[in-house]
SETI-894025 format. One record per residue (C-alpha): x, y, z; residue in one letter. Coordinates in steps of 0.05 Angstrom, whole numbers, plus 32768, in hexadecimal, padded with zeros to 4 digits. Example, Ala and Ser with C-alpha at 12.3 -4.5 7.8 and 13.67 -1.06 7.14 Angstrom:
REM SETI-894025
80F67FA6809Ca;81117FEB808Fs;
REM end
This chain:
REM SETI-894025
82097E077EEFx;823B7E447EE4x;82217E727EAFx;824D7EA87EA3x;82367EF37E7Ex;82637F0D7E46x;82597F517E2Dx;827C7F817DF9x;82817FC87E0Cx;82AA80067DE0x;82B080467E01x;829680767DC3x;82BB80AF7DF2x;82FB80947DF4x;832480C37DC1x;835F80937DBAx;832E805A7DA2x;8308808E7D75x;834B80A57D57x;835E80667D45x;831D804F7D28x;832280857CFFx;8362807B7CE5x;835080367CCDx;831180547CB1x;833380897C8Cx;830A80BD7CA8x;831080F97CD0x;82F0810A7D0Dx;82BA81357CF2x;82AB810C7CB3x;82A280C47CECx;826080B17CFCx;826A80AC7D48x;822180AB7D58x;822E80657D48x;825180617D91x;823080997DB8x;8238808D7DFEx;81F480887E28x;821280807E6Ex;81E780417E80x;822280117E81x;821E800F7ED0x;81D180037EC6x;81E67FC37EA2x;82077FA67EE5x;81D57FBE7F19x;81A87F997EF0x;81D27F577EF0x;81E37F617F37x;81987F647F47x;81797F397F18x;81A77EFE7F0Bx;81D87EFC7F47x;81EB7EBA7F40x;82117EC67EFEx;82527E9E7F02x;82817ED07EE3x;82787F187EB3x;82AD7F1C7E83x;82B47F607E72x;82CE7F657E26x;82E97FA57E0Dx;832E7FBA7DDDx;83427FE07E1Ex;832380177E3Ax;82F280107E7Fx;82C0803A7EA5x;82DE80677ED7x;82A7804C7F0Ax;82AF7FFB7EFBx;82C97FD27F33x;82FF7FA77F16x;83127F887F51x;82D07F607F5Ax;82E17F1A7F57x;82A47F0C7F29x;82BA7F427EF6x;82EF7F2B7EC2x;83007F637E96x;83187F497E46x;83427F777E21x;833C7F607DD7x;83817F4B7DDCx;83747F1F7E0Fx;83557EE87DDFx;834D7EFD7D99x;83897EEC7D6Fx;83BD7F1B7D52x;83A77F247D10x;83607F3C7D26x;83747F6F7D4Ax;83657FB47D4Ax;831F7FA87D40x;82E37FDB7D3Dx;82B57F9F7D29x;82807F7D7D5Fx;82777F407D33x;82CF7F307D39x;82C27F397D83x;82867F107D8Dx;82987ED97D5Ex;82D77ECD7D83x;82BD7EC97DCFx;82C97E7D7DD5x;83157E917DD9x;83087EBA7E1Cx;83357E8C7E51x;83087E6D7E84x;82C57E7F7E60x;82947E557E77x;82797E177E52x;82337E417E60x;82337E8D7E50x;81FE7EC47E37x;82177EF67E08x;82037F437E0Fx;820D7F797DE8x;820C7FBD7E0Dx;81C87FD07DFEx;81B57F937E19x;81907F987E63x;81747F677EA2x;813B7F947EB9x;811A7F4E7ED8x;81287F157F06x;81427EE27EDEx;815D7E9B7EF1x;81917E6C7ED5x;815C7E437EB0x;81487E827E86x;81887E777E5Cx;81917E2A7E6Cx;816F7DEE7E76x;81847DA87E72x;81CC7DC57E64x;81B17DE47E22x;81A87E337E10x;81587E4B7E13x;81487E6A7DD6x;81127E7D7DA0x;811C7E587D5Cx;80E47E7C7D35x;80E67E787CEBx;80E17EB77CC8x;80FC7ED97C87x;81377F0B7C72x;810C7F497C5Bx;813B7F837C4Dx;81197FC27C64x;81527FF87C45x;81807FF57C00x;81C07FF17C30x;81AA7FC77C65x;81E97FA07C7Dx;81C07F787CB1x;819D7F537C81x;81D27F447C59x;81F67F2E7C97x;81B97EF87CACx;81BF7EE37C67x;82077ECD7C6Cx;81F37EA47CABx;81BA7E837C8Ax;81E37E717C54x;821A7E487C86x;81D77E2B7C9Dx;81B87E157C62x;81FA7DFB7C46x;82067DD57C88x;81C47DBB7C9Dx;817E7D9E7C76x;81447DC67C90x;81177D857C8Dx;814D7D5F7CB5x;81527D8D7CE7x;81097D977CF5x;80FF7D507CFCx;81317D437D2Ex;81187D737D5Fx;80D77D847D40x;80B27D977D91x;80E77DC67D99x;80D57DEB7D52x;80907DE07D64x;80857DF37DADx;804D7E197DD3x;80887E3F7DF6x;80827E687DB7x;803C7E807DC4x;80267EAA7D78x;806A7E9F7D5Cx;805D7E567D5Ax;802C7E6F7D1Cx;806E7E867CF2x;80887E437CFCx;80547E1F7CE3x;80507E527CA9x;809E7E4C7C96x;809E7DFA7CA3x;808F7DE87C58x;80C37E117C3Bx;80F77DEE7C28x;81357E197C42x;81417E3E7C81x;812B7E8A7C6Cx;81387EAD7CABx;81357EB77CFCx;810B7EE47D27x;81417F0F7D44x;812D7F1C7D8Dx;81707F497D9Dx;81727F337DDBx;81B07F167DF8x;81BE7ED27DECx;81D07E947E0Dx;82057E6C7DEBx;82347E317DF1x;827E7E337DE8x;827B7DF17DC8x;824B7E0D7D90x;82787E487D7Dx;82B77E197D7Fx;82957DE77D54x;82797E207D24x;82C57E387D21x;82CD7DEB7D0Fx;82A17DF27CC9x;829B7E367CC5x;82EC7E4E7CCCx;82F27E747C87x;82AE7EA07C90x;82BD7EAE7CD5x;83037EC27CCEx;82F77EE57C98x;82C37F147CBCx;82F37F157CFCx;832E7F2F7CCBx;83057F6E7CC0x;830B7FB17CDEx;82C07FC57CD8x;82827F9E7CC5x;82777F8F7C85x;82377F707C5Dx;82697F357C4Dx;82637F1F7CA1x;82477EEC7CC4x;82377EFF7D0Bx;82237EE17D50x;81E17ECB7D39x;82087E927D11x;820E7E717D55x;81C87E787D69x;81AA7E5C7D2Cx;81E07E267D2Ex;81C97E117D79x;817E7E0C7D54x;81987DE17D1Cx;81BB7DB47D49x;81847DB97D79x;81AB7DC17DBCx;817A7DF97DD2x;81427DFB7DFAx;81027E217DE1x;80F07E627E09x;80B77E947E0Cx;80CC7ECF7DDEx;80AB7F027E0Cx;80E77EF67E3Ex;81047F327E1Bx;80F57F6E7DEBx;811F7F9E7DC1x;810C7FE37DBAx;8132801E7D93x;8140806B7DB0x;8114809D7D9Ex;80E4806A7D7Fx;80C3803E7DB1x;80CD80757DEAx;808580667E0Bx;809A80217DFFx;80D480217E23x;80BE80457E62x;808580227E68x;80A97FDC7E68x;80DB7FF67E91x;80AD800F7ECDx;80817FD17ECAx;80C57FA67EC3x;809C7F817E87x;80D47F567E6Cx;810E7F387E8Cx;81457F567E56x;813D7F8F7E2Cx;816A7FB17DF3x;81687FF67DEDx;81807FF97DA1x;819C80357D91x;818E80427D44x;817080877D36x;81A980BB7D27x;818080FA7D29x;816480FC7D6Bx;816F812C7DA6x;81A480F97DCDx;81AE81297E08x;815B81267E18x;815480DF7E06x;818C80C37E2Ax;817C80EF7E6Ax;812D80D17E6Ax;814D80897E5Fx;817F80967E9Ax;814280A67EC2x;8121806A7EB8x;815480417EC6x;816580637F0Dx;811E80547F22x;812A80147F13x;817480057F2Bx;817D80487F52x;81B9801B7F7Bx;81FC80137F73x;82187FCD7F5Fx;824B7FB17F81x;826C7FB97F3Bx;827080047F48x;82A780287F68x;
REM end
């Protein structure tokens, strides 16, 4: 079974890339909000941790508009490093937006039928195998029911889910879909969440999706076939420079794999998202007892000292992956 990694990475240092950015913004240096893409020098962290953890990944394609780590070994014959040019068309391009890049990773040439998508907070602090992210030639995931609750007046994310939901619900009956793979909505894999199922099952429409941020195992086939119905919304969101409430993004294709039911229900617990300078003890603690198998380190609090907190994050990950990869120079 080859299972290949993708993952997005923007160098927040580079000032060609910021100057640029800018210039599409229509903002100056000093008025940008670069915290945004404040660098935490843990990229190499990312690969010690696949190189120890899930060896047997088929191929990493490395996606960024350009720009590489001074340390990265781009001669290793697992490593395929993506410029955005590479496979998003023309008339995308420059973008500044994650959900243009991610939307349009079926296009990467020789991307495996199989792959897991990362973002670069994204971690392997565990052992994992193959059958973590597939089994029976379907993704593993966690289809648990929730409900959009917007927690601030501006809060793009929300409005972003919504959009997805609403390609759902226009696309799919919630009843329909429940009955034809009803032990995969309902399945002790699930442990407590199986309770929100069971709570959202009468509602008529699909309300919402626990969102594990944790990366995610995907087929090609399902973003292709979402490009299929879905072209207008999602070339609409890949024609823009920045992310906008009016989005979809890459969760379209997980809750499209649940609709369709070509998934395979997984524990939740395999991973855990925690945010910088809020879940600190959190964090270490999960870290040093390697408590998960994938963790994101979500980086969401602007006023925090970044030059502490990213030195007692470094630390933790050098007791754990204190090696070089053979992805390292």
């Amino acid at each position: 079974m080859n299972i290949d990694f993708a993952m997005i990475w923007v160098d927040g240092a580079d000032t060609e890339w910021r100057k640029e950015k800018n210039k599409y913004l229509g903002v100056t240096e000093t008025e940008a909000q670069e915290y945004v893409y404040r660098d935490w020098d843990n990229l190499q962290y990312w690969f010690r941790g696949v190189e120890k953890f899930a060896p047997w990944v088929h191929k990493i394609h490395f996606v960024t508009c350009g720009h590489l780590p001074k340390w990265l070994n781009t001669s290793h014959p697992k490593l395929n490093i993506i410029k955005h040019s590479d496979y998003m068309p023309v008339e995308y391009l420059p973008t500044f937006s994650s959900h243009s890049i991610e939307l349009n990773l079926h296009r990467i040439k020789n991307l495996s039928e199989k792959f897991v998508y990362f973002n670069d907070d994204t971690f392997i602090t565990n052992y994992m195998q193959p059958a973590d992210f597939f089994k029976n030639d379907l993704p593993c995931d966690s289809s648990i029911m929730s409900a959009l609750i917007p927690t601030a007046k501006n809060d793009i994310f929300v409005h972003i889910l919504a959009n997805d939901l609403a390609i759902i619900n226009d696309n799919f009956t919630k009843s329909t879909v429940i009955k034809n793979n009803l032990l995969k909505w309902l399945n002790i894999k699930y442990g407590k969440y199986l309770l929100k199922n069971l709570y959202y099952l009468p509602i008529k429409k699909f309300t919402g999706f626990n969102a594990f941020h944790v990366p995610s195992a995907f087929l090609k086939s399902t973003l292709e076939r979402v490009w299929e119905a879905e072209y207008d919304s999602l070339h609409a969101t890949s024609l823009r420079k920045f992310r906008t409430a009016q989005d979809v993004n890459q969760y379209i294709f997980s809750y499209w794999q649940f609709v369709t039911g070509k998934f395979m229900p997984r524990n939740p617990n395999v991973g855990r998202s925690f945010t910088i300078g809020k879940n600190n003890t959190m964090i270490f603690d999960a870290m040093a007892n390697q408590k998960y198998k994938m963790v994101c380190m979500n980086d969401s609090i602007q006023d925090i000292d970044f030059e502490k907190e990213k030195s007692m994050l470094k630390d933790q990950f050098e007791m754990l992956l204190p090696n070089k990869s053979v992805y390292e120079v």
